[in-house]
VEXTI-548330 format. One record per residue (C-alpha): residue number from 0; chain; x, y, z. Coordinates in steps of 0.02 Angstrom, whole numbers, plus 50000, padded with zeros to 5 digits. Layout:
VEXTI-548330
<atom num="NUM" cadena="A" x="X" y="Y" z="Z"/>
...
//
This chain:
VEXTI-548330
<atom num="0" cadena="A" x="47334" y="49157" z="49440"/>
<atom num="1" cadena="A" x="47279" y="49359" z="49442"/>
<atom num="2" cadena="A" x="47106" y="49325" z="49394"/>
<atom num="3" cadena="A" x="47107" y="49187" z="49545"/>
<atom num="4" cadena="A" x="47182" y="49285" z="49682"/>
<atom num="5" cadena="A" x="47049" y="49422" z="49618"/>
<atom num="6" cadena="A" x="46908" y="49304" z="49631"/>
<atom num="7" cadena="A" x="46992" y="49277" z="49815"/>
<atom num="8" cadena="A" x="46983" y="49469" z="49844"/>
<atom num="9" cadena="A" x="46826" y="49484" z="49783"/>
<atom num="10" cadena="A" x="46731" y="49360" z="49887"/>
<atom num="11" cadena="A" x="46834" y="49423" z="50050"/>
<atom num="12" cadena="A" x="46796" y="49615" z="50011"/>
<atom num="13" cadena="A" x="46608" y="49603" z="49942"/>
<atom num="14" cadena="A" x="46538" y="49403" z="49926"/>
<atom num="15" cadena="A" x="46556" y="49353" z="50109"/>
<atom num="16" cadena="A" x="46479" y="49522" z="50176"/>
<atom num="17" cadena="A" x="46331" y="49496" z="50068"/>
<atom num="18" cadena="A" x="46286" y="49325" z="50109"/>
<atom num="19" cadena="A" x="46331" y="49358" z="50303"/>
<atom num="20" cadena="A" x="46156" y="49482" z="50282"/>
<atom num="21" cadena="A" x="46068" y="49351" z="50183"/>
<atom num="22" cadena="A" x="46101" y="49446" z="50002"/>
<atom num="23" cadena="A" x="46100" y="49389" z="49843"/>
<atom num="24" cadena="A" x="46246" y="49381" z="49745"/>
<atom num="25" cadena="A" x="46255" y="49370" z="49565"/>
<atom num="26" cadena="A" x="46429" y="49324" z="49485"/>
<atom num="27" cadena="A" x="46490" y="49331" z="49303"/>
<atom num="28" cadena="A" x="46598" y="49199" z="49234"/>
<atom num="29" cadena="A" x="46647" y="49118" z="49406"/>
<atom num="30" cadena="A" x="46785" y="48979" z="49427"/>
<atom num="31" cadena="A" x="46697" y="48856" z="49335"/>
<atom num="32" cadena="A" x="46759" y="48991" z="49162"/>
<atom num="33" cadena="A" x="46917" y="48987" z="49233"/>
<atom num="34" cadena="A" x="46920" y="48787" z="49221"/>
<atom num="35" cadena="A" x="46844" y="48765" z="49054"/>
<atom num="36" cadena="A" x="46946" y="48911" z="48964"/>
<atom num="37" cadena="A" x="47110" y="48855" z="49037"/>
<atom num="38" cadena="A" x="47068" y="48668" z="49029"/>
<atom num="39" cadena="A" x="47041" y="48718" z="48819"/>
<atom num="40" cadena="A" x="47206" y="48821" z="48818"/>
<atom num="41" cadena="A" x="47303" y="48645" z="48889"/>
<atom num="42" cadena="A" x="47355" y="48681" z="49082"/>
<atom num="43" cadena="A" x="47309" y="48544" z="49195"/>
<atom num="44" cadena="A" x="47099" y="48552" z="49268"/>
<atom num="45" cadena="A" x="47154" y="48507" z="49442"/>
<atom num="46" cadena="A" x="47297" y="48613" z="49432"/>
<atom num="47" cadena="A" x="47162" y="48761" z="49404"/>
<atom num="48" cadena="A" x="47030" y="48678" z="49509"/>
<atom num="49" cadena="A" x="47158" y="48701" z="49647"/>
<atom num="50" cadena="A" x="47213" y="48880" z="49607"/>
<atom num="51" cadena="A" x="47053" y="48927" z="49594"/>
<atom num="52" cadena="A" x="46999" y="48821" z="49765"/>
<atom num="53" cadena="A" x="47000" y="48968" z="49871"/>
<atom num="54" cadena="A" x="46841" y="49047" z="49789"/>
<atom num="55" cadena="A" x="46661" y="48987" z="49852"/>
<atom num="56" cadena="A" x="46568" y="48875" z="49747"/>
<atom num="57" cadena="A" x="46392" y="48949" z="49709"/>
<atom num="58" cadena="A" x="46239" y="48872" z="49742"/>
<atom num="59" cadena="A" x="46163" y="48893" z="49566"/>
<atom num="60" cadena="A" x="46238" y="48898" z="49419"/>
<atom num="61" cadena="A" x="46147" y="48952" z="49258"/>
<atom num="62" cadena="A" x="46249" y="48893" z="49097"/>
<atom num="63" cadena="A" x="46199" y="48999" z="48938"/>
<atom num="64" cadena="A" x="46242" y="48874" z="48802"/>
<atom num="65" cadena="A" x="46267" y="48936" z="48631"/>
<atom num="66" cadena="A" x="46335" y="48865" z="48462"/>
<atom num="67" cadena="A" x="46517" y="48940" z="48444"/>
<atom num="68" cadena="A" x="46488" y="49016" z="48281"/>
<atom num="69" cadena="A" x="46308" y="49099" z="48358"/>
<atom num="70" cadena="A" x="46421" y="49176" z="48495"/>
<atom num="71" cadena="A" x="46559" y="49246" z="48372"/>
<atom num="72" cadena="A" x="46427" y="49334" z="48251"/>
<atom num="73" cadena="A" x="46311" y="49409" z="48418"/>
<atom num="74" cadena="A" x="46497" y="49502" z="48448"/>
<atom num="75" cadena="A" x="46519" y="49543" z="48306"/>
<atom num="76" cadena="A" x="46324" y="49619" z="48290"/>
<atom num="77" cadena="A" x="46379" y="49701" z="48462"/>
<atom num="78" cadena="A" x="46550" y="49770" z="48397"/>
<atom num="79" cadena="A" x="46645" y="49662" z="48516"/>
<atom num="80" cadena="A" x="46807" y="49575" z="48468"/>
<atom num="81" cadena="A" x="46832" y="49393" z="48522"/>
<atom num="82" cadena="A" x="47018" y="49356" z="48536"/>
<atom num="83" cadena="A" x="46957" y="49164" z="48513"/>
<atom num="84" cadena="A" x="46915" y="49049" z="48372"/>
<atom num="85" cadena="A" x="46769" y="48965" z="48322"/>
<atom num="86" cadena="A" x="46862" y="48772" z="48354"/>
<atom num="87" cadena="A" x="46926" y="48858" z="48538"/>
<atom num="88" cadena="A" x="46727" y="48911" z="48581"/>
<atom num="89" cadena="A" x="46678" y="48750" z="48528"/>
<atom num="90" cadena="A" x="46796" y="48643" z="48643"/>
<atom num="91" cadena="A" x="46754" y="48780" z="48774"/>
<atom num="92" cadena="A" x="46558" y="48747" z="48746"/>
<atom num="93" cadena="A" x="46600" y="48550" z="48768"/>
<atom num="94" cadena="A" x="46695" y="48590" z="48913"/>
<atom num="95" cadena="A" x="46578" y="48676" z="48989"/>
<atom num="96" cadena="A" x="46432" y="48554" z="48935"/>
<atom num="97" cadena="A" x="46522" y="48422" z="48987"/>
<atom num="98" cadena="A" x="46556" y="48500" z="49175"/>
<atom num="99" cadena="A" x="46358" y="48536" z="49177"/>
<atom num="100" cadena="A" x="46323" y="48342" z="49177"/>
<atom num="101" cadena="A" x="46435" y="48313" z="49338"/>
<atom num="102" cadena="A" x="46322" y="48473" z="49446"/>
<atom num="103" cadena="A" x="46140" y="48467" z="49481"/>
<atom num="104" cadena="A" x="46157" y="48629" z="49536"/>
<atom num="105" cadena="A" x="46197" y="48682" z="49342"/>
<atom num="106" cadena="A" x="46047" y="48733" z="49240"/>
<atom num="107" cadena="A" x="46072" y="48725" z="49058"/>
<atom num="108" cadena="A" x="45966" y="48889" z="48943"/>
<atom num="109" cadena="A" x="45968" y="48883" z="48779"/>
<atom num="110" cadena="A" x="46067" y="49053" z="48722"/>
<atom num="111" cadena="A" x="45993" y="49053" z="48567"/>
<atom num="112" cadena="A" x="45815" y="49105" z="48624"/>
<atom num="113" cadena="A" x="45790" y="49305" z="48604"/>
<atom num="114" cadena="A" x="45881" y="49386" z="48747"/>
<atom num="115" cadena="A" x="45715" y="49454" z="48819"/>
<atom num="116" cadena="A" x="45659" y="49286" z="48846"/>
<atom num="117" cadena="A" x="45829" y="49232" z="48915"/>
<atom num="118" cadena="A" x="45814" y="49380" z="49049"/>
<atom num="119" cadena="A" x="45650" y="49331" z="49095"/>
<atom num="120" cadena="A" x="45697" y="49147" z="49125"/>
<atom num="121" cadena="A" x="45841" y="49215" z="49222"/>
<atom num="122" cadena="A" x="45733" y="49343" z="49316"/>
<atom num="123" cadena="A" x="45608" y="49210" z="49370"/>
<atom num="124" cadena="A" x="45723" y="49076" z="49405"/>
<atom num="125" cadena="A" x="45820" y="49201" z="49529"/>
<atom num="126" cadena="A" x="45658" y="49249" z="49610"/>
<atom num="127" cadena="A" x="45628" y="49052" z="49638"/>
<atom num="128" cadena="A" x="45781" y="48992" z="49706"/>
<atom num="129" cadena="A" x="45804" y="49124" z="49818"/>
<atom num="130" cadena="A" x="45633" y="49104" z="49906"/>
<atom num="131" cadena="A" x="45565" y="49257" z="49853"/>
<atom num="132" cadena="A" x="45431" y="49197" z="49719"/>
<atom num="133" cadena="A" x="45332" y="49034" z="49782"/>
//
């Protein structure tokens, strides 16, 4: 519920001003996380769908998809700690996968290119949808 009502806060405070000037706005881990990690953890998807109702829905979506066990060891390169297990990331990446074929606004990358490449992708593909690269 507190990372909904700040997804609320956040697109009163800082989204809607943005877009009301014609700016871009990039989110991380938007409602559709929310869904798939709590769906995973066993509360109800259209009891979160609702709670998190109140946020705008992006236009775009891109979905970095990457093997569970590729995710755990890139934090653990990176010295971050993953309170999750491998067989949790791996129903999340289903989740998630399995969201992606019900958008067409959801573009799959594979995250197990090099991250340079990745970031380019992204770069370009911003630059596209957005109107500023023909």
């Amino acid at each position: 519920m507190l990372f909904a009502a700040d997804r609320v806060e956040l697109v009163e405070r800082m989204v809607k001003p943005c877009l009301e000037k014609n700016g871009i706005v990039l989110a991380d881990r938007w409602t559709m996380s929310a869904i798939v990690y709590r769906t995973v953890e066993g509360f109800d998807v259209d009891y979160v769908a609702m709670v998190n109702s109140k946020t705008i829905k992006p236009d775009h979506i891109f979905l970095i998809d990457l093997p569970a066990e590729l995710s755990i060891k890139r934090g653990e390169l990176a010295g971050k700690f993953t309170p999750y297990s491998s067989d949790f990331l791996h129903k999340a990446r289903g989740e998630y996968l399995r969201l992606a074929k019900l958008d067409n606004n959801i573009e799959i990358i594979d995250g197990s290119e090099d991250f340079k490449k990745i970031n380019s992708h992204l770069f370009e593909r911003i630059l596209e949808i957005s109107g500023f690269k023909k």
